[in-house]
C-alpha positions in Angstrom: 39.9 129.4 -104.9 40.1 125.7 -103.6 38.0 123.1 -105.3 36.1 120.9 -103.6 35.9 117.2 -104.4 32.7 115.7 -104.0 33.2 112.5 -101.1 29.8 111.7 -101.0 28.2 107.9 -101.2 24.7 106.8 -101.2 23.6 103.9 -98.5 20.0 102.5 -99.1 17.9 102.7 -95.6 16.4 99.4 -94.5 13.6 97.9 -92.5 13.3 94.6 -91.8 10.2 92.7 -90.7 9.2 89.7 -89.6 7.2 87.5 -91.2 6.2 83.9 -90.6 3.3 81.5 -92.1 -0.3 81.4 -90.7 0.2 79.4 -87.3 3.5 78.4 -87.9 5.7 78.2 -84.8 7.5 80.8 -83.1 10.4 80.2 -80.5 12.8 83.5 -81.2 10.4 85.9 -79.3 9.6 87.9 -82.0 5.9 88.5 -83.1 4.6 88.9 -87.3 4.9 92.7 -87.8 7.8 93.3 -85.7 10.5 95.0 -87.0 13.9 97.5 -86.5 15.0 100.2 -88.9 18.6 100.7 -90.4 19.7 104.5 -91.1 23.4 104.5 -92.1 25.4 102.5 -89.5 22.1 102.6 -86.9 20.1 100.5 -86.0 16.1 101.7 -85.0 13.5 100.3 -82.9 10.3 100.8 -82.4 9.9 101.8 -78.4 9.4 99.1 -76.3 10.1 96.2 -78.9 12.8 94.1 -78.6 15.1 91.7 -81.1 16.7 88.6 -80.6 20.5 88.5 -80.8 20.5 85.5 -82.6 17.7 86.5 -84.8 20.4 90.0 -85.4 23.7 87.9 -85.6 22.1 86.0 -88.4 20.8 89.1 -90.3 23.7 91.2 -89.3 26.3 90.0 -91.8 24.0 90.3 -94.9 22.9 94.1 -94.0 25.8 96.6 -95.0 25.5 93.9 -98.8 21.7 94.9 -98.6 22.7 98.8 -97.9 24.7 99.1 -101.3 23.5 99.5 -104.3 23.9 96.6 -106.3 23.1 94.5 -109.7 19.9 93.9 -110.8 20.8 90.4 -111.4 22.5 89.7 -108.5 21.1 87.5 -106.1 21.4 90.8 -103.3 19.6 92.9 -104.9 16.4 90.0 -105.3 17.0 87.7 -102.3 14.9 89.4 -99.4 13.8 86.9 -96.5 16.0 85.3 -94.3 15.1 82.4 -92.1 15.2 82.4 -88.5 18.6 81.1 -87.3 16.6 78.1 -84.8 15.8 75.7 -87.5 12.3 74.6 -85.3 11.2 78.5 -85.8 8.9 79.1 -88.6 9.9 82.7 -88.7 11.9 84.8 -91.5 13.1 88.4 -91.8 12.1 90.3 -94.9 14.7 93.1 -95.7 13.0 96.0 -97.7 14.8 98.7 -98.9 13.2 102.2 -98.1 15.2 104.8 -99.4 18.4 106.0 -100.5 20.4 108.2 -98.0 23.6 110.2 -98.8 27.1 110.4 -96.7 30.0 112.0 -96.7 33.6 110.6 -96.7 34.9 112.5 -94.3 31.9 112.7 -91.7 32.1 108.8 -91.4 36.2 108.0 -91.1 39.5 109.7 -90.1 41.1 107.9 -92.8 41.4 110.3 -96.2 40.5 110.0 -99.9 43.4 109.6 -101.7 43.6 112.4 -105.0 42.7 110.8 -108.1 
């Protein structure tokens, strides 16, 4: 009988929204309540509803930190909004995890575990 080694991981799914105050200014082309889900490695939007690469180039580095679990005192796991990369926008981006998905190893990369 071969044993089976579990090469599972879990990846928190995320939305992220955008948010800005009462009348504040908005230049990115985004619109309060807009948003695009993540679901492992893709990204989701809603159908006919665009994003701004800048706004995305600006959130994209901090998303696979906000997929993983992490510390409850670390500033990842608290820190939520992020401001609009155009310093005149009043607009941020509020990251909210949704729920914890699970992958496997070997569906996601060629490359193998090594044996413990």
């Amino acid at each position: 009988m071969v044993e089976r080694h579990d090469d599972s991981f879990e990846l928190y799914d995320l939305r992220v929204e955008v948010t800005a105050p009462e009348g504040g200014p908005i230049y990115c082309g985004a619109k309060v309540g807009d948003y695009f889900e993540m679901r492992g490695e893709m990204l989701h939007l809603p159908p006919g509803q665009g994003f701004s690469i800048y706004s995305l180039a600006a959130l994209l580095p901090l998303l696979p930190a906000k997929q993983r679990p992490t510390h409850k005192n670390d500033w990842m796991t608290t820190d939520a909004e992020v401001a609009c990369p155009d310093p005149n926008c009043s607009s941020r981006f509020r990251i909210t995890r949704t729920g914890l998905r699970r992958f496997s190893h070997a569906e996601t990369t060629a490359v193998p575990l090594k044996d413990h």
